[in-house]
N, CA, C, O and CB atoms as a CASP TS submission, in Angstrom:
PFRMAT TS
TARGET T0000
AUTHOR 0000-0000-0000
METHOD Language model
MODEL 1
PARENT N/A
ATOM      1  N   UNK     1       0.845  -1.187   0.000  1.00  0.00           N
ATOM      2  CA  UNK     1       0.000   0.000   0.000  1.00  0.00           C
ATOM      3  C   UNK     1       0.891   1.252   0.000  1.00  0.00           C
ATOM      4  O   UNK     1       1.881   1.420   0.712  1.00  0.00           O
ATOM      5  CB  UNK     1      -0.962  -0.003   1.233  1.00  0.00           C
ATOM      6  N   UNK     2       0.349   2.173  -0.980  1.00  0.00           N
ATOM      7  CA  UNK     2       1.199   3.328  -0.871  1.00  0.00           C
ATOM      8  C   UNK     2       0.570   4.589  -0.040  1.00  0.00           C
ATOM      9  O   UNK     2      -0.615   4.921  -0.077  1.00  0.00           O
ATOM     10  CB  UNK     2       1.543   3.754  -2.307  1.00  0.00           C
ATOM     11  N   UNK     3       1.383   5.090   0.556  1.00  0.00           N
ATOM     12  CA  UNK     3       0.907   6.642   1.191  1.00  0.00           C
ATOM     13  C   UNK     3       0.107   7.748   0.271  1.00  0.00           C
ATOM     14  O   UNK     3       0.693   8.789  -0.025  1.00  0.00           O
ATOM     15  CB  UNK     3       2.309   7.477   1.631  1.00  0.00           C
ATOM     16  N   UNK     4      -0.817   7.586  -0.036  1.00  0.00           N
ATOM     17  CA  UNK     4      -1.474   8.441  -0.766  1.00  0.00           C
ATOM     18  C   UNK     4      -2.718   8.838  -0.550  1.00  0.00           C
ATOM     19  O   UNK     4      -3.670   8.131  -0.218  1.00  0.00           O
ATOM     20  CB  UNK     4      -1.451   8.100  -1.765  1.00  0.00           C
ATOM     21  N   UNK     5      -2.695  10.164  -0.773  1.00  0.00           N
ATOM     22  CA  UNK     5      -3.823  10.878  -0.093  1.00  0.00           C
ATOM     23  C   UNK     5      -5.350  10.687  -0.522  1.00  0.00           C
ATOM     24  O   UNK     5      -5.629  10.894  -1.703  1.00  0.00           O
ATOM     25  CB  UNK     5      -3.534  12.274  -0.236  1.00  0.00           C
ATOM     26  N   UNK     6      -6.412  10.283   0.419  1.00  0.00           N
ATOM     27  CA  UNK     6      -7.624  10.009  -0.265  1.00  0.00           C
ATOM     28  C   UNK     6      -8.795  11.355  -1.300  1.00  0.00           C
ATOM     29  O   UNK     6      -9.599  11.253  -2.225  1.00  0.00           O
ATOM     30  CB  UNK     6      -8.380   9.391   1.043  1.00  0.00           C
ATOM     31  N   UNK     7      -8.358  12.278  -0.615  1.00  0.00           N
ATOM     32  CA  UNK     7      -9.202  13.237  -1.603  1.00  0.00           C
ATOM     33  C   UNK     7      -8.368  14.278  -1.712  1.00  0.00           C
ATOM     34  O   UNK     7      -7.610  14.103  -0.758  1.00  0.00           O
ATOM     35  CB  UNK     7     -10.670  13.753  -1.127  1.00  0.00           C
ATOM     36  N   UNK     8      -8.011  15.281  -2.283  1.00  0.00           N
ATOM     37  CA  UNK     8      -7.800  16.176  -3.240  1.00  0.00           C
ATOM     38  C   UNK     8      -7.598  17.606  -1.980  1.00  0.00           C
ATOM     39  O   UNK     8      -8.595  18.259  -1.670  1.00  0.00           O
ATOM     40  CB  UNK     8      -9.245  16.178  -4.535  1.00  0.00           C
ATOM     41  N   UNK     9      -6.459  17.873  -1.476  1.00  0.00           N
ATOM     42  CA  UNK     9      -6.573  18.621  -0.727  1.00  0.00           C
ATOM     43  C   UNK     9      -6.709  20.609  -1.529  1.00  0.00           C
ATOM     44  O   UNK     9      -5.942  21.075  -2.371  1.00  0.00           O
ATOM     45  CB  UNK     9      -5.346  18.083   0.204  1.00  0.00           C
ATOM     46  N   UNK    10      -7.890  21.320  -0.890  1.00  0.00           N
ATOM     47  CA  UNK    10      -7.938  22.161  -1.905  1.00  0.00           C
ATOM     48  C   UNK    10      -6.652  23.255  -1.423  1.00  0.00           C
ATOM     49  O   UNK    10      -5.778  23.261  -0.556  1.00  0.00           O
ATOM     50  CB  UNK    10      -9.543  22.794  -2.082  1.00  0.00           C
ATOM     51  N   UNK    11      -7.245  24.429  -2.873  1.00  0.00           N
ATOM     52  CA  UNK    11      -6.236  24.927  -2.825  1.00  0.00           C
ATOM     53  C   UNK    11      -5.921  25.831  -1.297  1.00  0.00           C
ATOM     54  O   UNK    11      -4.812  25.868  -0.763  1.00  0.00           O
ATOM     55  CB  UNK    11      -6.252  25.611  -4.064  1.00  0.00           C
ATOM     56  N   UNK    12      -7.145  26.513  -0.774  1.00  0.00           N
ATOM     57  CA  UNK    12      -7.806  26.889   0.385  1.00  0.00           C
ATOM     58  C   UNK    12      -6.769  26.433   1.862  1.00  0.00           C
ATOM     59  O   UNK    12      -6.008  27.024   2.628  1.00  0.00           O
ATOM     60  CB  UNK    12      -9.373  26.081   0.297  1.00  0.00           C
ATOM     61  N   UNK    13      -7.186  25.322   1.714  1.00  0.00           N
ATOM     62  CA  UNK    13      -6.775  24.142   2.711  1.00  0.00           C
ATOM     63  C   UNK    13      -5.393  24.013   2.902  1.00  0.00           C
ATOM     64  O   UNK    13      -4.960  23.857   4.043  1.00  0.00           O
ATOM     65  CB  UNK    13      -7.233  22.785   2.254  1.00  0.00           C
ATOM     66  N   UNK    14      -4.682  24.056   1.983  1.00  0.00           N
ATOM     67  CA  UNK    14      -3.023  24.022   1.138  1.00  0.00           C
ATOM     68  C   UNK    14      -2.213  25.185   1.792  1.00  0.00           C
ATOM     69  O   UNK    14      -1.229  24.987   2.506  1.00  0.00           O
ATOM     70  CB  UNK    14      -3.079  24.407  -0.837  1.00  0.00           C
ATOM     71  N   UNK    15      -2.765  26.541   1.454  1.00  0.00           N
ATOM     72  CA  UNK    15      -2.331  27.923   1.465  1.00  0.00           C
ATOM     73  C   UNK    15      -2.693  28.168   3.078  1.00  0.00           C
ATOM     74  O   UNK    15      -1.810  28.734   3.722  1.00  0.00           O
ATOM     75  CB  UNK    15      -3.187  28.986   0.246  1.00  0.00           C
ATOM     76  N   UNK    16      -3.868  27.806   3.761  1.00  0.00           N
ATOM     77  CA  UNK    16      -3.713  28.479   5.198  1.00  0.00           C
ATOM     78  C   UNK    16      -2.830  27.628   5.955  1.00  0.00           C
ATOM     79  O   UNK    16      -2.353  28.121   6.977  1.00  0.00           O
ATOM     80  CB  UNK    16      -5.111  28.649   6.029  1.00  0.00           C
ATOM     81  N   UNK    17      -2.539  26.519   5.670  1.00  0.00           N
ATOM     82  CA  UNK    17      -1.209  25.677   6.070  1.00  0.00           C
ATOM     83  C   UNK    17       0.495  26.263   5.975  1.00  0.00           C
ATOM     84  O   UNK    17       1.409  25.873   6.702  1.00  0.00           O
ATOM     85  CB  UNK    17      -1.285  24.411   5.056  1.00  0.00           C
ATOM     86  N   UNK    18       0.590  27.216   4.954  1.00  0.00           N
ATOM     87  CA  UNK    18       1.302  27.651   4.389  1.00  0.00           C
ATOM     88  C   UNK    18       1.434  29.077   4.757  1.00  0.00           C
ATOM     89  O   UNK    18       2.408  29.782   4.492  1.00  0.00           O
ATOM     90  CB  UNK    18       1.072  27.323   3.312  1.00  0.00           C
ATOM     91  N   UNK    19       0.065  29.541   5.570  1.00  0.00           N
ATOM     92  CA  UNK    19       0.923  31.083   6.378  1.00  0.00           C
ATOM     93  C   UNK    19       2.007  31.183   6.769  1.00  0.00           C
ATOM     94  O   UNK    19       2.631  32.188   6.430  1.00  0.00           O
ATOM     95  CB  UNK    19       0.521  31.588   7.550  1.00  0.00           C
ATOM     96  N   UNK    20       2.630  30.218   7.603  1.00  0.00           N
ATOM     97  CA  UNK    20       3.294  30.893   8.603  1.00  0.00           C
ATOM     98  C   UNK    20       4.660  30.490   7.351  1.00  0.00           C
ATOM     99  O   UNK    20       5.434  29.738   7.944  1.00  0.00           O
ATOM    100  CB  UNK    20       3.191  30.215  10.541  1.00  0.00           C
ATOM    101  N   UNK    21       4.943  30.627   6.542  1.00  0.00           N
ATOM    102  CA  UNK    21       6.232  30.677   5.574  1.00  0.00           C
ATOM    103  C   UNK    21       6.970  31.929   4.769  1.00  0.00           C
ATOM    104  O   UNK    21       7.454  32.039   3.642  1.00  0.00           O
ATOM    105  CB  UNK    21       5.883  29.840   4.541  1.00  0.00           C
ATOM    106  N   UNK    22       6.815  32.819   5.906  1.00  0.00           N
ATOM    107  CA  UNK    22       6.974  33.608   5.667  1.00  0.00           C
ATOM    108  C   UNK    22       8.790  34.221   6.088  1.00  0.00           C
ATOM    109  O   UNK    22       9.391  33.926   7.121  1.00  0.00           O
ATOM    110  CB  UNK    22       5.803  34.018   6.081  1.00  0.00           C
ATOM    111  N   UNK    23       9.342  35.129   4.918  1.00  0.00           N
ATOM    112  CA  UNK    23      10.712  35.353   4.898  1.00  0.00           C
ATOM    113  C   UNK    23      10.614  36.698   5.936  1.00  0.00           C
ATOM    114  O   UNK    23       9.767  37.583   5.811  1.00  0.00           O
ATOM    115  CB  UNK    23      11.393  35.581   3.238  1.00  0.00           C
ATOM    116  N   UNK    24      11.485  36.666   6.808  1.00  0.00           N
ATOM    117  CA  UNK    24      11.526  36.915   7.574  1.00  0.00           C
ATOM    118  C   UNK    24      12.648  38.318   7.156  1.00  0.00           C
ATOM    119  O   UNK    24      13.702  37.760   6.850  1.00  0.00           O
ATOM    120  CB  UNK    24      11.630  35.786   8.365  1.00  0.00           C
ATOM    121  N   UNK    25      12.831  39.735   7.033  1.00  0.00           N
ATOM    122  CA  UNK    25      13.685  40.601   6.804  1.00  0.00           C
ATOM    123  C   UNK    25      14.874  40.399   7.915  1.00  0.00           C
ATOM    124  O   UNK    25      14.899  40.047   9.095  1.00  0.00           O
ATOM    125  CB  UNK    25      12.994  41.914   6.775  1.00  0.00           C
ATOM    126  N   UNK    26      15.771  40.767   7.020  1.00  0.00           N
ATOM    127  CA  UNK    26      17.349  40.235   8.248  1.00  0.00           C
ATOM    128  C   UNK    26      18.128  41.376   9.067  1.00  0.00           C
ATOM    129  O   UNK    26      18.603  42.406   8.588  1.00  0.00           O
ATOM    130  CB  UNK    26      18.895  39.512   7.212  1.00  0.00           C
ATOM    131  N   UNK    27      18.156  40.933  10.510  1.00  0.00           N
ATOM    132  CA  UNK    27      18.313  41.946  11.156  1.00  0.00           C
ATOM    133  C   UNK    27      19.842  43.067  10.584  1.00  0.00           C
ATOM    134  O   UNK    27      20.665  42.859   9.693  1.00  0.00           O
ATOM    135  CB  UNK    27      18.336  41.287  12.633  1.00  0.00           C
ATOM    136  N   UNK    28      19.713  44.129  11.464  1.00  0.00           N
ATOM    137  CA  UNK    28      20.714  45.189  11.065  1.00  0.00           C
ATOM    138  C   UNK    28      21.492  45.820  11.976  1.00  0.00           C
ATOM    139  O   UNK    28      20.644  46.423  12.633  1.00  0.00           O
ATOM    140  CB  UNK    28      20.152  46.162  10.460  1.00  0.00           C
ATOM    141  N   UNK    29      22.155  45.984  12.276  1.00  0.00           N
ATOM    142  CA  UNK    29      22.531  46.948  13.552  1.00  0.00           C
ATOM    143  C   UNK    29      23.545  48.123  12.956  1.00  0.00           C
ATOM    144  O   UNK    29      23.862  48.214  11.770  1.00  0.00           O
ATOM    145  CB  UNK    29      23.405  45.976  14.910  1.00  0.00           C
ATOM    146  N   UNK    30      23.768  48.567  13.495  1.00  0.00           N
ATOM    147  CA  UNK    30      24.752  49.703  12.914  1.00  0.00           C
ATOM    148  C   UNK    30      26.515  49.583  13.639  1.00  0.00           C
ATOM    149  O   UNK    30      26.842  49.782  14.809  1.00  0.00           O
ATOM    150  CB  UNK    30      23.920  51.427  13.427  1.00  0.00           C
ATOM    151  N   UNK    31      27.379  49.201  12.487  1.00  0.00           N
ATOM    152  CA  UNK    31      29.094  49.702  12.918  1.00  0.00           C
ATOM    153  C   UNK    31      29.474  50.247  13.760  1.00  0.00           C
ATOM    154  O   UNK    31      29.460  51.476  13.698  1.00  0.00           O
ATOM    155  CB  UNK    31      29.753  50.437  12.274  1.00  0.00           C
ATOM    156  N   UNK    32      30.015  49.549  14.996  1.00  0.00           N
ATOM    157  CA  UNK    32      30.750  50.194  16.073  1.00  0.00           C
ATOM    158  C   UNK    32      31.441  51.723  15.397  1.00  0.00           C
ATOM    159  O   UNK    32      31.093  52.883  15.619  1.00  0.00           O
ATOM    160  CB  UNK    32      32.009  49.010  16.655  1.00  0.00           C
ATOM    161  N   UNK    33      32.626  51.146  14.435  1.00  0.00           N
ATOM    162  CA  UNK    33      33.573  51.798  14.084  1.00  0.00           C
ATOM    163  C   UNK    33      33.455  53.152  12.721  1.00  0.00           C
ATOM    164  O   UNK    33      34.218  54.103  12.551  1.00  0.00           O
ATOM    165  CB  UNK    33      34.414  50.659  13.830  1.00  0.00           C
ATOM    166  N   UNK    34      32.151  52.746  11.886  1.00  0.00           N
ATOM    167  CA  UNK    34      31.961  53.913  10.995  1.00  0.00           C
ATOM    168  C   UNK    34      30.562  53.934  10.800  1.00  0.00           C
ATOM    169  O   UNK    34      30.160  54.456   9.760  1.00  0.00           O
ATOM    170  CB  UNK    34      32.731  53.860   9.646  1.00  0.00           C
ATOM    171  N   UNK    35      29.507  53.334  11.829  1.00  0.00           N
ATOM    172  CA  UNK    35      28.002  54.013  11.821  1.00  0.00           C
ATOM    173  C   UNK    35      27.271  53.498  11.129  1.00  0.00           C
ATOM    174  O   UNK    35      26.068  53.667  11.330  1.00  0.00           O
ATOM    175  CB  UNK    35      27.818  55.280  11.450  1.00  0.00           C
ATOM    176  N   UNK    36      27.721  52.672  10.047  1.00  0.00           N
ATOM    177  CA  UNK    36      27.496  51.709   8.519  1.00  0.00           C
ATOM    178  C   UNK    36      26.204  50.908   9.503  1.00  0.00           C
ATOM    179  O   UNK    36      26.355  50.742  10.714  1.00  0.00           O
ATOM    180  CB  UNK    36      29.332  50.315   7.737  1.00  0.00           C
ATOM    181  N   UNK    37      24.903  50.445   8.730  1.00  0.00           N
ATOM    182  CA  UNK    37      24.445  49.427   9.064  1.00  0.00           C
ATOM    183  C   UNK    37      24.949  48.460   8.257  1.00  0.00           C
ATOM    184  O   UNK    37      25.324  48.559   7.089  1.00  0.00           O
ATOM    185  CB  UNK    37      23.246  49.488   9.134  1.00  0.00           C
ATOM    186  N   UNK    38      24.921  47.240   9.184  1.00  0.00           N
ATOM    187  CA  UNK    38      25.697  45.900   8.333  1.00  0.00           C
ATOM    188  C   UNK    38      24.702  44.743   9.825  1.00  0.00           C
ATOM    189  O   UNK    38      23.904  44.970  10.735  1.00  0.00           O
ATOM    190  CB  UNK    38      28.415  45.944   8.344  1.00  0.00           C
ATOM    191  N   UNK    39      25.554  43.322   9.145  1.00  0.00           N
ATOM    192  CA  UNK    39      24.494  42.532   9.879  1.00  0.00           C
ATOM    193  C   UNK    39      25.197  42.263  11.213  1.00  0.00           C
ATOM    194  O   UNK    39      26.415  42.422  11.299  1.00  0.00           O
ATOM    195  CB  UNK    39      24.012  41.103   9.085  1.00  0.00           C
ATOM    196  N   UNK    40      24.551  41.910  12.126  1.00  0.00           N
ATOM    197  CA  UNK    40      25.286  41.255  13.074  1.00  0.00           C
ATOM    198  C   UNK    40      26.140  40.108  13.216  1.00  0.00           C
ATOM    199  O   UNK    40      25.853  39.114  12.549  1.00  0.00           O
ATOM    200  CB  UNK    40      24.661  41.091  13.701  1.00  0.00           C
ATOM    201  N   UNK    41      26.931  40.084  13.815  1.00  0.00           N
ATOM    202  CA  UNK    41      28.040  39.184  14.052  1.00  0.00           C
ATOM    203  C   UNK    41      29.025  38.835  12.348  1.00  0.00           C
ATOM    204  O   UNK    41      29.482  37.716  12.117  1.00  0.00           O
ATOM    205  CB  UNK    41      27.195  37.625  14.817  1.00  0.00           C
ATOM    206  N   UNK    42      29.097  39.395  11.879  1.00  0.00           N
ATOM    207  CA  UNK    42      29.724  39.717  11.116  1.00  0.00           C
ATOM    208  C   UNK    42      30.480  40.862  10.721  1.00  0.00           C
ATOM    209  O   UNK    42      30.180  41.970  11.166  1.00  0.00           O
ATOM    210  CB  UNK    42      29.235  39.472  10.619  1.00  0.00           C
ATOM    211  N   UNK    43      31.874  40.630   9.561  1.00  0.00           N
ATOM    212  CA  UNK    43      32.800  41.850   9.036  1.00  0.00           C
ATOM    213  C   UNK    43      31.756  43.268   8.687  1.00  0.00           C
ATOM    214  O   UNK    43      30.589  43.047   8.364  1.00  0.00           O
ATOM    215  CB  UNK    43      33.705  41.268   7.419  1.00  0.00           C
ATOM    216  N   UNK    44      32.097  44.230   8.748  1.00  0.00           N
ATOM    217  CA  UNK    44      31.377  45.426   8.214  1.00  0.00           C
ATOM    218  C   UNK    44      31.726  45.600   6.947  1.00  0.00           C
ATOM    219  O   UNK    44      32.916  45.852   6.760  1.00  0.00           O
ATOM    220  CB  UNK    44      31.608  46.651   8.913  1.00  0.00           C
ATOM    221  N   UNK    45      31.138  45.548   6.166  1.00  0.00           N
ATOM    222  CA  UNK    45      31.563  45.511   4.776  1.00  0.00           C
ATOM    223  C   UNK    45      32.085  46.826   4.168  1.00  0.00           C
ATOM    224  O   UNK    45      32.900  46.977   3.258  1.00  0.00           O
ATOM    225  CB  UNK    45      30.443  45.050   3.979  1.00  0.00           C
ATOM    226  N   UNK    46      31.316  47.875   5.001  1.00  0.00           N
ATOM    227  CA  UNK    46      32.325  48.774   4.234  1.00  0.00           C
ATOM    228  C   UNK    46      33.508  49.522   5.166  1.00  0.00           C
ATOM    229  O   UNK    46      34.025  50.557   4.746  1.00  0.00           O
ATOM    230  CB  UNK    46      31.437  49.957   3.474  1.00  0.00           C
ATOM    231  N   UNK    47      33.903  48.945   6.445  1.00  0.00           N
ATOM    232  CA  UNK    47      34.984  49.111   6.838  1.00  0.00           C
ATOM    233  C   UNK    47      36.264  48.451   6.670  1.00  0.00           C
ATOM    234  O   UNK    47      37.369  48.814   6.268  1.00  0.00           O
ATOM    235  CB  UNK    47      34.770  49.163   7.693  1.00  0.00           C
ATOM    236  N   UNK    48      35.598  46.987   7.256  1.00  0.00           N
ATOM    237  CA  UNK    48      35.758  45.951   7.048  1.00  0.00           C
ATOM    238  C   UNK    48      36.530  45.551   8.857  1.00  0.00           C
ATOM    239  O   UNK    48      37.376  44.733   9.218  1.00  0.00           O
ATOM    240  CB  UNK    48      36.571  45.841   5.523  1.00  0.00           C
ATOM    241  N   UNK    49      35.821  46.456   9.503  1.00  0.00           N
ATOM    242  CA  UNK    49      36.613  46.198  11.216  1.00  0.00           C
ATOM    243  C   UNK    49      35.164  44.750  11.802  1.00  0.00           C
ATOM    244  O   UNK    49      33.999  44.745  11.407  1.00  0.00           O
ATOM    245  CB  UNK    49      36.490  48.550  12.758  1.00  0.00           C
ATOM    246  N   UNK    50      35.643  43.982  12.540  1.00  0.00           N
ATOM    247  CA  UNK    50      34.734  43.659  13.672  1.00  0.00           C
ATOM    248  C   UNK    50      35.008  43.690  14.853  1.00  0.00           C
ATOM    249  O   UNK    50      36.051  43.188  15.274  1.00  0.00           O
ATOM    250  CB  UNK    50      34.312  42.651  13.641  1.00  0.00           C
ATOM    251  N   UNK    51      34.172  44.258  15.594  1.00  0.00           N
ATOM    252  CA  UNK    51      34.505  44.195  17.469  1.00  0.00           C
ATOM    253  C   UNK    51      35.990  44.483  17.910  1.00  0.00           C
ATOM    254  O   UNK    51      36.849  43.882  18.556  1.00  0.00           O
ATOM    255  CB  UNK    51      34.221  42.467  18.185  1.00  0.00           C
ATOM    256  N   UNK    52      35.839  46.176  16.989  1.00  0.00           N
ATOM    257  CA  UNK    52      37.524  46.727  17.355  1.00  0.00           C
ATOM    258  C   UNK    52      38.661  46.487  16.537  1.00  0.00           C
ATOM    259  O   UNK    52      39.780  46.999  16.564  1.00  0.00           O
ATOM    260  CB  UNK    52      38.078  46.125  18.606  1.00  0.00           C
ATOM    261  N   UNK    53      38.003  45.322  15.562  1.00  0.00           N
ATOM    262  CA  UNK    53      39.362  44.757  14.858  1.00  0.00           C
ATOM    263  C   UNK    53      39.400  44.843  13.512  1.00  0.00           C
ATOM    264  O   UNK    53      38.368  44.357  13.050  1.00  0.00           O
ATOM    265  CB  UNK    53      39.634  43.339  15.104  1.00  0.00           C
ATOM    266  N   UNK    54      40.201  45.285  12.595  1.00  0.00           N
ATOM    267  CA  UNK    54      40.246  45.641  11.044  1.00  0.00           C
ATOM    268  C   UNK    54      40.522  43.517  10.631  1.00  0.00           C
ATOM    269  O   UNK    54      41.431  42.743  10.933  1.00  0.00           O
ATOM    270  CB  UNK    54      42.128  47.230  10.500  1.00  0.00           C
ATOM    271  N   UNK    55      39.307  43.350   9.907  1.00  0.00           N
ATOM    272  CA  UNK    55      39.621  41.251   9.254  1.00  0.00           C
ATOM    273  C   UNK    55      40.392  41.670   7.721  1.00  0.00           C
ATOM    274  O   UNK    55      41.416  41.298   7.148  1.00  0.00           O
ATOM    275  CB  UNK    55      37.348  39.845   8.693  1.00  0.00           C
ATOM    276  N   UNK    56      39.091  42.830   7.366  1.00  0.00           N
ATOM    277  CA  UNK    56      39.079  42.834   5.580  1.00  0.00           C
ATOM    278  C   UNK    56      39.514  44.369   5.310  1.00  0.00           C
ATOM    279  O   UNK    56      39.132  45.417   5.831  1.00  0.00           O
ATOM    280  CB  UNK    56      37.239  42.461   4.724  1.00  0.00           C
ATOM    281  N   UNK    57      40.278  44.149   4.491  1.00  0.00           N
ATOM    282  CA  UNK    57      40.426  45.951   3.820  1.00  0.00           C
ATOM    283  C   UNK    57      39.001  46.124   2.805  1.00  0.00           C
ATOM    284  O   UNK    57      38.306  45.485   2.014  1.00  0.00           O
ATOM    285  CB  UNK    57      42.280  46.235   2.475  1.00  0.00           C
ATOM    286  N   UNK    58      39.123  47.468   3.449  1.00  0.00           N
ATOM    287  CA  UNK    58      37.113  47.797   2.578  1.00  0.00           C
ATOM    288  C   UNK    58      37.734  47.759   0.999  1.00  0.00           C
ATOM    289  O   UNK    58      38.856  47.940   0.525  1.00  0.00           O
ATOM    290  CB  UNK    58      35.957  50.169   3.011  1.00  0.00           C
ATOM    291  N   UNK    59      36.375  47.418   0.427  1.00  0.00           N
ATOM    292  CA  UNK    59      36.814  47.503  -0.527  1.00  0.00           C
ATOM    293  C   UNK    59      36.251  49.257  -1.406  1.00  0.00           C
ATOM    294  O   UNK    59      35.373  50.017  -0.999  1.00  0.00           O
ATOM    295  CB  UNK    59      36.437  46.065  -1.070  1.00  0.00           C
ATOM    296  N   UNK    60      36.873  49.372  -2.286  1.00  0.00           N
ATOM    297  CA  UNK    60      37.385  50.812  -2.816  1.00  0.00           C
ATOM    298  C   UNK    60      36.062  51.263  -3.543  1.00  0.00           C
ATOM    299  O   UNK    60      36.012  52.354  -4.111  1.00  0.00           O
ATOM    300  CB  UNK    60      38.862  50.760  -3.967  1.00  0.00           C
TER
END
């Protein structure tokens, strides 16, 4: 016997199952070192310091 569904789930039925799939916008905080918003726990991209410390030279 295979797993298969007995009637026809509508489209209704499908989609309010499917609220909560929602993309979520990604947080932001703003650069210790030049004010930049960038993401948390990560390089600042346009400094390129984290938590006091230069990783990446910004790029130009």
């Amino acid at each position: 016997m295979a797993a298969v569904p007995k009637r026809r789930i509508s489209r209704t039925r499908r989609d309010k199952r499917r609220t909560h799939w929602k993309i979520k916008a990604a947080a932001r905080t703003t650069c210790s070192h030049c004010g930049q918003p960038a993401l948390p726990h990560r390089v600042c991209p346009s400094c390129g310091f984290y938590r006091g410390r230069e990783y990446v030279e910004p790029e130009v």
